[in-house]
C-alpha positions as CSV (number, residue, x, y, z in Angstrom):
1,X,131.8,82.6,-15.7
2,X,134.5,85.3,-16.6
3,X,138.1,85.8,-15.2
4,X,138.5,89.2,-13.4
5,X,142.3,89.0,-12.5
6,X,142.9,86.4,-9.8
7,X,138.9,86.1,-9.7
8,X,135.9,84.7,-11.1
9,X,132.8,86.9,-11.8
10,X,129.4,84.5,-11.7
11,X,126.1,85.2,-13.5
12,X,122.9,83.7,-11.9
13,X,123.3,81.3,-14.9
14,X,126.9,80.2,-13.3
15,X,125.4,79.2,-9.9
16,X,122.4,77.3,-11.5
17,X,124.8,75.3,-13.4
18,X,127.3,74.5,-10.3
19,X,123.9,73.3,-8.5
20,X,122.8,70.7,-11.3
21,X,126.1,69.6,-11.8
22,X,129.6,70.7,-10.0
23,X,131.4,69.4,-13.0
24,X,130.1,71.6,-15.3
25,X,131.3,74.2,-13.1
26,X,134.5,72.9,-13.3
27,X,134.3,72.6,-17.1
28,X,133.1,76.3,-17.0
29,X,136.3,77.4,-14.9
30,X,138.7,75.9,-16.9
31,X,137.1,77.7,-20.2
32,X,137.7,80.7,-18.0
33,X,141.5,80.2,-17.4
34,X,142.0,79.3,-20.8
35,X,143.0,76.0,-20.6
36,X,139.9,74.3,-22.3
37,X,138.6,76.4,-25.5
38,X,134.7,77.0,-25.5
39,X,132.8,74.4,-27.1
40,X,131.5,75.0,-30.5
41,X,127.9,74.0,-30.8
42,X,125.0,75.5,-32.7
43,X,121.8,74.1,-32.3
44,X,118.7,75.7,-34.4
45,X,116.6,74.2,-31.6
46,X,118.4,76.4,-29.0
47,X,118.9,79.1,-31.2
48,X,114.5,79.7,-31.4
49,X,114.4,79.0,-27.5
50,X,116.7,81.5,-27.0
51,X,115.2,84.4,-28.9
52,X,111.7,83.4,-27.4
53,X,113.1,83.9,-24.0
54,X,114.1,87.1,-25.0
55,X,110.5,88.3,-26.6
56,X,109.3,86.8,-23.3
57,X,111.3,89.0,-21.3
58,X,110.6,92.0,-23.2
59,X,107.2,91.6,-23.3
60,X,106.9,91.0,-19.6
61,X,108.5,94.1,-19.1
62,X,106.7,96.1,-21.4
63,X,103.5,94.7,-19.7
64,X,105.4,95.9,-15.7
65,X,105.5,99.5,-17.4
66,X,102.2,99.7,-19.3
67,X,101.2,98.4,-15.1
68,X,102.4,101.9,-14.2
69,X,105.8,100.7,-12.7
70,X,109.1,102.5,-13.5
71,X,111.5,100.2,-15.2
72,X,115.2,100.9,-14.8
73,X,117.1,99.3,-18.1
74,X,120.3,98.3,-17.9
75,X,122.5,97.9,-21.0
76,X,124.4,94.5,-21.7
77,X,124.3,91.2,-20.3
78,X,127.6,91.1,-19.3
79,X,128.6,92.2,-15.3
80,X,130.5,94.6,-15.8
81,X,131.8,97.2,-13.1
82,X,129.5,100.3,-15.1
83,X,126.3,97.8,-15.2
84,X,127.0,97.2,-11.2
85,X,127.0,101.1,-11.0
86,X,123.9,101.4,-12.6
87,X,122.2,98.5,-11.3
88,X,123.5,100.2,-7.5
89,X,121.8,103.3,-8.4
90,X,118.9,102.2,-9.8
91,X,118.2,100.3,-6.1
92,X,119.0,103.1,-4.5
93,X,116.9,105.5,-6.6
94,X,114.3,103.0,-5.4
95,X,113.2,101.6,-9.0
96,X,110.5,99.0,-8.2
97,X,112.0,97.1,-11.2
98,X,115.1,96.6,-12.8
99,X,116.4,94.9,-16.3
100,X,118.6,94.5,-18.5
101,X,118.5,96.0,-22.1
102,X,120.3,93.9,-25.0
């Protein structure tokens, strides 16, 4: 969740969250505002789950283009108004598949 002015810009991730547990939401809003800091935790655990995501996606990409489909990449995770752009174009372009480039 990020703080846009007198809004709140939600990932995918955001809305999963708020529908296993409203209070994390709420936790998530007020790290937003400012008024609770980010929690601090590293786990090694999470750290190898999260890069395996990662290979995951990238290979499952590479395997949709070596299919024969065009792949529109998008740089950044974050929603930002020139990933929206591209994201809008791509669709329109009529890009069977679009992703995100980290």
């Amino acid at each position: 969740m990020k703080r846009s002015g007198n809004t709140f810009e939600l990932s995918a991730s955001d809305l999963v969250g708020f529908l296993n547990c409203h209070h994390l939401a709420a936790l998530d809003r007020e790290v937003a505002e400012g008024t609770l800091p980010k929690p601090e935790v590293w786990d090694p655990l999470l750290q190898i789950l999260s890069e395996r995501g990662v290979a995951h996606e990238e290979d499952y990409v590479d395997h949709l283009v070596k299919s024969g489909l065009d792949v529109a990449r998008i740089d950044g995770i974050d929603v930002t108004s020139s990933a929206v752009a591209q994201t809008r174009d791509a669709m329109q372009r009529g890009f069977p598949v679009i992703a995100r480039r980290r």
